[in-house]
PLY file of the C-alpha trace (Angstrom):
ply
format ascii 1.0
element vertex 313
property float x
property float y
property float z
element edge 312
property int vertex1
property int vertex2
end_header
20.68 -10.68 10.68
20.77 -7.69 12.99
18.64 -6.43 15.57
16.31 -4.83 13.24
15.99 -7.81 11.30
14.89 -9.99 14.22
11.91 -7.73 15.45
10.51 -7.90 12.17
10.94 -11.22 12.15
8.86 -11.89 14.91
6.77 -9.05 14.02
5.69 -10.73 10.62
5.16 -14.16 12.32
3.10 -12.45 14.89
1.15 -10.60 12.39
0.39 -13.99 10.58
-0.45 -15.82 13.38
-2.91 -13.24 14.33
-4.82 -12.87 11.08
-5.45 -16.65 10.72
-8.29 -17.57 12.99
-10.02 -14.33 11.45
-9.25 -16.32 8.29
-10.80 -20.02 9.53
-14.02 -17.92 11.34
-14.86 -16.64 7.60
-14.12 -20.08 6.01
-16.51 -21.29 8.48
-19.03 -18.70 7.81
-19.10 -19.44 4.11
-19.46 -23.06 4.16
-21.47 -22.42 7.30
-24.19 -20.76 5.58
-23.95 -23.13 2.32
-24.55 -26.09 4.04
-27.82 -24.39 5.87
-25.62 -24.93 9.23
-25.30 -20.79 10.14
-27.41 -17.90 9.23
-26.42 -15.36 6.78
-25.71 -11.93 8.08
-28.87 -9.29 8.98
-29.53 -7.63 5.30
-27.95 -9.78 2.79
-29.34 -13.06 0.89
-27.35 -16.38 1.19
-25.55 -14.99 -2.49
-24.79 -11.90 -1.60
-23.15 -13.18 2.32
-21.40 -15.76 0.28
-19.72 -13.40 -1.95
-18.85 -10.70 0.53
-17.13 -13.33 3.09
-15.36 -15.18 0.48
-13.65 -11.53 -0.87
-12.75 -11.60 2.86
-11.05 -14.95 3.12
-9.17 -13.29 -0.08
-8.33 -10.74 1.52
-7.25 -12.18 5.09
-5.17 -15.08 2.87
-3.56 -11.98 0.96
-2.64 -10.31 4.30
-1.33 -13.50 6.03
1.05 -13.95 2.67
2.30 -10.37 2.54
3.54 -10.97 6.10
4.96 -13.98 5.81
7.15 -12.26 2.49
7.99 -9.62 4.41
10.29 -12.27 6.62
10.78 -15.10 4.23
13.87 -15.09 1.97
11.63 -15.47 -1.18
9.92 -12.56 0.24
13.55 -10.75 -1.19
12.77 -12.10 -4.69
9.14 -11.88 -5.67
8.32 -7.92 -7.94
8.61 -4.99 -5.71
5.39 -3.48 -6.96
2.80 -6.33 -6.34
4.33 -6.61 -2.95
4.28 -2.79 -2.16
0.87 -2.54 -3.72
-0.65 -5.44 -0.99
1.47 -4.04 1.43
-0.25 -0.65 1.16
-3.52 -1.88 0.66
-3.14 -3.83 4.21
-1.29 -1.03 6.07
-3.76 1.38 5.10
-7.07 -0.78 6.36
-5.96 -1.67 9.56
-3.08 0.53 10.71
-5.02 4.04 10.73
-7.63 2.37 12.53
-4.83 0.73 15.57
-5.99 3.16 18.04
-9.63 2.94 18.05
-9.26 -0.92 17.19
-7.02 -0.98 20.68
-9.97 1.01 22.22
-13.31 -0.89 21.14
-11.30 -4.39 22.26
-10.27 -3.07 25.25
-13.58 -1.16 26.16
-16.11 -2.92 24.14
-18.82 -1.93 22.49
-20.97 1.00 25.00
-24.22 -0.70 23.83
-25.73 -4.12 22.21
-25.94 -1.96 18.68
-24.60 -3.82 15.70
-21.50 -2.00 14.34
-22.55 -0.84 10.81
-19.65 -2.03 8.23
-18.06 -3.97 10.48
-17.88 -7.53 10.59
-19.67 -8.00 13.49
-23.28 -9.60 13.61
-25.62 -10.15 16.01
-25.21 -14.11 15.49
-21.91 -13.41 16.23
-20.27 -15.44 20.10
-18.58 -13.32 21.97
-15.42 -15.36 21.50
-15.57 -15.15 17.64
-15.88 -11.59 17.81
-12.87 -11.44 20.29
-10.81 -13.26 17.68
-11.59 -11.20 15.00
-10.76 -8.00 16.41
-7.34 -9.69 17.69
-6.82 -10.60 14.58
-7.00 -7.09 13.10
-5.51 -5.34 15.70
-2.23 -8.13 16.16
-1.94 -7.89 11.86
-2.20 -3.89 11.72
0.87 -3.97 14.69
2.54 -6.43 12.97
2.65 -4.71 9.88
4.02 -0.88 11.16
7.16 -3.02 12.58
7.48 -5.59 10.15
7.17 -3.35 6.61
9.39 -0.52 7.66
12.21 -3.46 8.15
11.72 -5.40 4.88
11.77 -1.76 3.51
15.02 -0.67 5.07
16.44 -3.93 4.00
15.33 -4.03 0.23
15.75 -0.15 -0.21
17.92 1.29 1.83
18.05 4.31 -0.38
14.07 5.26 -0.51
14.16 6.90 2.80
17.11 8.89 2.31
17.85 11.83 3.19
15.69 15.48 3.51
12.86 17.01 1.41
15.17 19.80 0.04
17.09 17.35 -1.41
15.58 17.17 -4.44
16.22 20.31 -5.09
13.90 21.44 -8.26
13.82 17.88 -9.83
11.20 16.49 -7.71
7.71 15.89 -9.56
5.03 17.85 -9.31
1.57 16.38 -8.02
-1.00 16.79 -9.77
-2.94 19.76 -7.99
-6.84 17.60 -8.12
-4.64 14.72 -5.74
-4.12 16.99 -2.56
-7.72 19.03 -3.26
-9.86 16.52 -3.73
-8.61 14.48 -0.79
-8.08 17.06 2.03
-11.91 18.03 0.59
-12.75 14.60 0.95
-11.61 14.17 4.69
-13.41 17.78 5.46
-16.47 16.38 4.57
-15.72 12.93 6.85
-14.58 15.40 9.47
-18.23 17.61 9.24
-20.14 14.42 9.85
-18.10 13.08 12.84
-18.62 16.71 14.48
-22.05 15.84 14.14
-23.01 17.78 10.62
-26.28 16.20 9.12
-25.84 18.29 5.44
-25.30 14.87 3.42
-26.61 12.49 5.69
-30.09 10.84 4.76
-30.65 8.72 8.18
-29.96 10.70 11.05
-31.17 7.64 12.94
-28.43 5.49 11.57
-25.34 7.87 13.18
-24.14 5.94 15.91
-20.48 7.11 18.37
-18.87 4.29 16.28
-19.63 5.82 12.85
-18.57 9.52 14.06
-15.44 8.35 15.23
-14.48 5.89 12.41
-15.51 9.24 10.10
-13.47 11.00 12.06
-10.31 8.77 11.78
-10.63 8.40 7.81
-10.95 11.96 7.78
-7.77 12.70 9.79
-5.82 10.49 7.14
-7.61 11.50 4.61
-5.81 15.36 5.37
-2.67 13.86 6.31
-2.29 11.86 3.51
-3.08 15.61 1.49
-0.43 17.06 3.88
2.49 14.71 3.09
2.30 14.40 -0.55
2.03 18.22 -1.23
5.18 18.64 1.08
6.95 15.26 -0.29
6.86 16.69 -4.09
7.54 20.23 -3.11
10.42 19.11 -1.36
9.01 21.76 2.06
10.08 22.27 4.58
13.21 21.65 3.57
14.72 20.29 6.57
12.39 17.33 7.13
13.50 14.08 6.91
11.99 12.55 4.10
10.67 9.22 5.29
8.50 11.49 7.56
6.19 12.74 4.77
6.61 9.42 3.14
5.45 7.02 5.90
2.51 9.98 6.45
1.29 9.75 3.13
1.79 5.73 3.12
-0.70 5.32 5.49
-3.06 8.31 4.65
-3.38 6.95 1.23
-3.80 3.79 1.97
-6.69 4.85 4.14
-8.44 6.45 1.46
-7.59 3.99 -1.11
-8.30 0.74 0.68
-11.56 1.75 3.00
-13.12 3.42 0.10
-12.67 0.64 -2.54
-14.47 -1.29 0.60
-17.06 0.89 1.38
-17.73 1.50 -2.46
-19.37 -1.77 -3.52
-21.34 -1.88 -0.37
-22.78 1.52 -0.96
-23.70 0.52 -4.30
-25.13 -2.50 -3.32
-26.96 -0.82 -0.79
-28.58 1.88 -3.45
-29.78 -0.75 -6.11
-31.23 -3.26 -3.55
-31.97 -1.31 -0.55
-32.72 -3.98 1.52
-35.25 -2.57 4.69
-32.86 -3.72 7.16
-29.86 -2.24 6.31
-29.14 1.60 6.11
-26.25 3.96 6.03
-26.32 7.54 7.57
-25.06 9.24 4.61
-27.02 9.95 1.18
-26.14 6.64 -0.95
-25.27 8.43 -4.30
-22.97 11.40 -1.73
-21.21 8.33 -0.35
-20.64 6.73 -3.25
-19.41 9.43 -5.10
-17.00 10.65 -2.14
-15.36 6.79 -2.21
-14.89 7.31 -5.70
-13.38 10.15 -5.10
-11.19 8.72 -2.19
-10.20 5.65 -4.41
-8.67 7.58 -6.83
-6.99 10.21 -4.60
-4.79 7.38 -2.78
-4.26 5.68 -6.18
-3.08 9.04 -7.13
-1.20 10.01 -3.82
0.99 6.66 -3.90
2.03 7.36 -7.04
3.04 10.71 -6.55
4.83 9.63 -3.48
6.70 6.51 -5.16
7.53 8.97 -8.22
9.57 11.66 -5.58
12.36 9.05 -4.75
10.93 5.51 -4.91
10.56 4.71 -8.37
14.38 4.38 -9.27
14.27 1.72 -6.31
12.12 -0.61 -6.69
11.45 -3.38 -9.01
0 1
1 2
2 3
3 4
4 5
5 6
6 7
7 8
8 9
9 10
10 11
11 12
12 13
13 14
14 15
15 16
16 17
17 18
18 19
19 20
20 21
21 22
22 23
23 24
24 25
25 26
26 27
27 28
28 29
29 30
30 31
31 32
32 33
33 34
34 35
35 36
36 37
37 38
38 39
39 40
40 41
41 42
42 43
43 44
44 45
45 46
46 47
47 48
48 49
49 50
50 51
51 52
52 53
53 54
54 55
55 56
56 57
57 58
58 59
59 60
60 61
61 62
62 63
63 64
64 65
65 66
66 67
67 68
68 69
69 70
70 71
71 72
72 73
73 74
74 75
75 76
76 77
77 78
78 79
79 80
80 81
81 82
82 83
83 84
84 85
85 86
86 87
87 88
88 89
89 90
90 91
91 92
92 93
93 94
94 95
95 96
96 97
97 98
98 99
99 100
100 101
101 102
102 103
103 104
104 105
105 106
106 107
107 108
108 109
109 110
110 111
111 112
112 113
113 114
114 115
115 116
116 117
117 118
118 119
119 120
120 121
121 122
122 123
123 124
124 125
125 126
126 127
127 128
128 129
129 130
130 131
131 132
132 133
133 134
134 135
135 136
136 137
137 138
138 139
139 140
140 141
141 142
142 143
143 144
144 145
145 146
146 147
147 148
148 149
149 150
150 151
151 152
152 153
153 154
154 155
155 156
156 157
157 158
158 159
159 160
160 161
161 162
162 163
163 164
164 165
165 166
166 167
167 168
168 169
169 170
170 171
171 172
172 173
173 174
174 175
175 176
176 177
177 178
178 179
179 180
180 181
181 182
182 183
183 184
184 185
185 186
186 187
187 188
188 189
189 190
190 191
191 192
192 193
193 194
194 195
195 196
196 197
197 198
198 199
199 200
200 201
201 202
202 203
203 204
204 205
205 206
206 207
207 208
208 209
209 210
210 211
211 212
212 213
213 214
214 215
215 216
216 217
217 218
218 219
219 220
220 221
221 222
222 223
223 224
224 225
225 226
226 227
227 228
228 229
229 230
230 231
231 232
232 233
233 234
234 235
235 236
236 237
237 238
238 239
239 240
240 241
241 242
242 243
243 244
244 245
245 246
246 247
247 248
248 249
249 250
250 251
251 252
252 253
253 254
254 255
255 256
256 257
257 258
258 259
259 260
260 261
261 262
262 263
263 264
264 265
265 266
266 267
267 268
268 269
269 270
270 271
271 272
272 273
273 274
274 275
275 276
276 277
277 278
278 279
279 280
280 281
281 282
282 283
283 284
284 285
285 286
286 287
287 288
288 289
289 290
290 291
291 292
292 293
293 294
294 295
295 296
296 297
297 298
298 299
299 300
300 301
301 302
302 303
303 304
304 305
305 306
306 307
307 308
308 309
309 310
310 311
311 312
């Protein structure tokens, strides 16, 4: 085991041991509210909290396995593209987000407002909501050290070398996968510059929604950026795990919020509970997370067909 090895080592242990109290607060929550013991969140029946959490603890289990393979030896032997498709779904919720995660916990929040899609609740103790933002923000660091080792030790080869190596050979993306999410993140960017065309609840827009818009909208462009210059094999020059880690996280981003924010919005449109809103337009939102889901879907694809696909397995 070399040096490399033994950061990401620690890095995966870390990132597991971070995640898991965020995992026992949401067990908690579920039975919690089952057994009449703790109240559901503001805006959702007992069903509908129940579900939502429980997808969570699925999620935060998931998360707290993918780190643990990315160190174990069995980690070496279970199908590359299971394993690459939770790793990109977890990289690309929480490490996009690292800096304004690293922020809010180390500023709080500037007011007593309720963080809209967050976890957070007003129910919530200060000490729970500590934990949970650890958790995320000691999992999303864990992960950008951790998966670029177990990916330099499984596939040495997918990193390789320049753009222009390709030559001609490289595959074309399909033109709709750049467009449609660089138009995407414009739109995210409009409404953190304070644009209202779209948005049905002007009320609603609060500094945490801007800037969260503004993030997904950054790696919504990036992730545009790096695939068009990945398949085009331009500039040249570039290193090609540049573009590659670029569009990684971009697309995860757009794949991974999105196919969050998606249910909710739809939820949110056929019950419209009165004490629960988003800024945008419902049926705009929706349809832009649609969009977003299958952009990323399409992006990694595009990315894993340049150089990845003869790797991994």
């Amino acid at each position: 085991m070399d040096r490399w090895d033994r950061v990401g080592q620690v890095a995966a242990y870390g990132a597991a041991l971070a995640l898991t109290p965020y995992l026992l607060i949401k067990v908690s929550w579920v039975v919690g509210s089952l057994l009449g013991l703790l109240p559901v969140g503001a805006g959702f029946g007992e069903a509908e909290w129940v579900v939502l959490n429980s997808a969570t603890i699925g999620m935060a289990g998931t998360g707290i396995a993918v780190a643990l393979a990315l160190t174990r030896p069995w980690g070496m032997r279970l199908p590359g593209t299971p394993l690459v498709f939770c790793a990109w779904v977890g990289t690309g919720f929480l490490v996009p987000v690292l800096p304004y995660a690293v922020l809010d916990a180390l500023l709080g929040p500037a007011d007593d407002t309720p963080k809209g899609g967050s976890d957070a609740d007003p129910s919530m103790p200060a000490w729970e909501a500590a934990l949970v933002q650890i958790g995320f923000v000691g999992m999303a660091l864990g992960l950008a050290v951790a998966l670029p080792v177990y990916l330099r030790r499984r596939w040495p080869d997918a990193f390789a070398g320049r753009l222009g190596d390709g030559g001609g050979n490289s595959p074309r993306v399909p033109p709709w996968t750049a467009v449609v999410g660089a138009a995407v993140g414009l739109v995210w960017l409009y409404w953190a510059v304070g644009g209202t065309l779209g948005v049905a609840h002007r009320g609603e827009r609060n500094p945490d929604w801007r800037v969260l818009s503004g993030v997904f909208g950054f790696w919504a462009l990036v992730a545009s950026a790096a695939v068009w210059a990945a398949v085009r094999g331009r500039p040249a020059r570039v290193p090609r795990w540049g573009p590659l880690v670029l569009g990684w996280l971009g697309s995860g981003s757009l794949f991974a919020w999105s196919g969050w924010k998606l249910p909710l919005t739809l939820y949110l449109a056929v019950a419209r509970p009165a004490d629960a809103a988003l800024p945008e337009n419902l049926a705009l939102a929706a349809v832009l997370h649609l969009a977003a889901v299958a952009a990323g879907a399409a992006t990694l694809r595009a990315l894993l067909r340049t150089r990845w696909e003869s790797s991994y397995g």
